[in-house]
N, C-alpha and C positions, 0 to 999 in steps of 0.2 A: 451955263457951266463955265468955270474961270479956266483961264488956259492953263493952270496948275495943274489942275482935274484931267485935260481934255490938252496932253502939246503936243504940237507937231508932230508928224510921223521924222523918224531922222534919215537921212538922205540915205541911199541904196550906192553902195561902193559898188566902181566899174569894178571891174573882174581884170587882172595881171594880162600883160600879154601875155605869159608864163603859162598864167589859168588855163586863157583861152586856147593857146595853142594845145594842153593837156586834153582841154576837152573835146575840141573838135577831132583828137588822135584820136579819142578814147571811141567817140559815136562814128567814126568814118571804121574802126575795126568790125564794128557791131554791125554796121548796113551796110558795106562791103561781103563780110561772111554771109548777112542773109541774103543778098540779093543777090550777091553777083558783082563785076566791076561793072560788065556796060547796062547792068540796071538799074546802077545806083546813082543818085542825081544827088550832086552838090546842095544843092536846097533842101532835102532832106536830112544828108548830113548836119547842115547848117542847123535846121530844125531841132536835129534831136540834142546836139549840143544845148542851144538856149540862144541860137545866135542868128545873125543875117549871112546871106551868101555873102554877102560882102567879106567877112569875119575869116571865111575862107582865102579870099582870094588877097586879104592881108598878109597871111601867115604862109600861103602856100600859092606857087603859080600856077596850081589848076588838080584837077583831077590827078593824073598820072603820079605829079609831085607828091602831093596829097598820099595817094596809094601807096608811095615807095617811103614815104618820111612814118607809115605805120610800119613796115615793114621792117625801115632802120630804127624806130624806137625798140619794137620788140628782142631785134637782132644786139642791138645795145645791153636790152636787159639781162639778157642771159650772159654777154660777156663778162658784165659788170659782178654776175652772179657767179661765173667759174673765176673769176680773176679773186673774189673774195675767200672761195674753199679753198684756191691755191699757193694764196698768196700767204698764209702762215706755216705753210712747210716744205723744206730744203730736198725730202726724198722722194726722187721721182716715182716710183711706185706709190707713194700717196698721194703724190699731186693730181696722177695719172686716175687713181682711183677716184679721187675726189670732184677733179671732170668730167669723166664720164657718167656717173652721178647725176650731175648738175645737168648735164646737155639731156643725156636720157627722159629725163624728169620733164625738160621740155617736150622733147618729140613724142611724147607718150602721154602726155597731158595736156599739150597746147594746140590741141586739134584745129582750133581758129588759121593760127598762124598758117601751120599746116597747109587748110585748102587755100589760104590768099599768097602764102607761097607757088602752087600749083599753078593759081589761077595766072598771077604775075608771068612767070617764069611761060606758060603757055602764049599768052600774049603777045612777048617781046622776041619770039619765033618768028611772029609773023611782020609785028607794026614796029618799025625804028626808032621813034621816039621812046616808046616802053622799053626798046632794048638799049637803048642809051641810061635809061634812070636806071635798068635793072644792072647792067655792065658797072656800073659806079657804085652800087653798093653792094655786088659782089667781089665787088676788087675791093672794097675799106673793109670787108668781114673778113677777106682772106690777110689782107696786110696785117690785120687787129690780130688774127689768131696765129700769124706767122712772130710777133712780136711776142704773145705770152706764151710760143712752144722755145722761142732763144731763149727768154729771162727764166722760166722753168729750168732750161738743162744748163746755163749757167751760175743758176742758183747751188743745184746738184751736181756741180762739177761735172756735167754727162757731156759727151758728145754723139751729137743725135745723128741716127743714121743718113738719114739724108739733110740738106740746107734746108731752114727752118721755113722760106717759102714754098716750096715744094709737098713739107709735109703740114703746112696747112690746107693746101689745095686738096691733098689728098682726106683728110679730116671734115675739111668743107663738103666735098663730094659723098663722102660716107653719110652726113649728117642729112645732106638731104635728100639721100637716096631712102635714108631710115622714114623720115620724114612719109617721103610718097609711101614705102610700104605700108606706111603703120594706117595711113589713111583707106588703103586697097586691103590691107588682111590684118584689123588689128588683132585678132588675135593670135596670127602667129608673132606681131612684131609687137612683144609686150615690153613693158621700163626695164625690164631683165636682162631681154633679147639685144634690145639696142645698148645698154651699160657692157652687158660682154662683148658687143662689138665693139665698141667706142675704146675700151680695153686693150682688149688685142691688139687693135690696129695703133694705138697711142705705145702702146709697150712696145712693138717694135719698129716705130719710126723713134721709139727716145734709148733703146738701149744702144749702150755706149760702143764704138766702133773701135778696134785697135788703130793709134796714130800709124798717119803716114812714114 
């Protein structure tokens, strides 16, 4: 057979650090929720990816890391998701409607997040190293959401009832208090439940105060 008939197989392109880091996020969410944190072994991770533990400890410095960079991708996506409903209109009553919406949607549908939220957050109770990763990207969720509640009531000429760090905090705390409920009684804490809160509580940290 001429090698016209029969060429080469053609070389197998490495995968993007980009890739890889996508995918080891993507299979560390998946054996994280099934197993548990302290069941879950790097080398499986790495497995279900397509990759070596090495591939791991490239992109991330260890397990913890690892755990908290799923968390802050997730925590990303939904920002990136209300920053989008938001970001085309000036009246805070739609903006307000429109994230609540959005976050809702997650707490009520992204049950993963959810328990590796719980699990996280239980953990760094007890072990300092966890409460150091988990302290740093609750302090970038609340900075991120204290920045789109300013550019929000600046947009809409509003003046929000309280400083724009404070009612993020208070927004942050709702969110994953919703969160734990929704995981202990989903059916009283349905997409509904959590949008009317998320509501409320958005509506009167953004109605406008009479100036000083």
């Amino acid at each position: 057979m001429s090698e016209q008939e029969n060429p080469p197989p053609e070389p197998v392109a490495r995968a993007s650090r980009d890739e890889v880091r996508r995918r080891l996020l993507a299979a560390a969410a998946r054996v994280f929720a099934e197993r548990g944190y302290a069941d879950s072994r790097l080398e499986d991770i790495a497995r279900a990816a397509g990759f070596t533990k090495g591939a791991v400890y490239s992109n991330f410095g260890g397990k913890e890391d690892l755990f908290g960079a799923v968390l802050r991708e997730r925590s990303d996506t939904e920002l990136s998701a209300v920053m989008a409903e938001v970001g085309g209109t000036d009246d805070p009553a739609e903006a307000i409607g429109r994230a609540a919406r959005v976050v809702a949607g997650r707490v009520a549908g992204d049950t993963e997040r959810n328990r590796l939220g719980l699990e996280f957050a239980a953990r760094a109770a007890r072990d300092e190293p966890t409460r150091e990763v988990v302290a740093s990207l609750r302090r970038a969720q609340r900075e991120a959401a204290a920045r789109t509640i300013a550019d929000v009531g600046e947009r809409a000429g509003a003046r929000p009832a309280v400083d724009p760090e404070l009612a993020a905090l208070i927004v942050h705390c709702l969110t994953n208090g919703l969160s734990m409920e929704r995981l202990a009684d989903p059916g009283a804490v349905t997409a509904d439940t959590a949008e009317r809160a998320l509501a409320a509580v958005l509506t009167a940290l953004l109605t406008p105060r009479p100036d000083d």
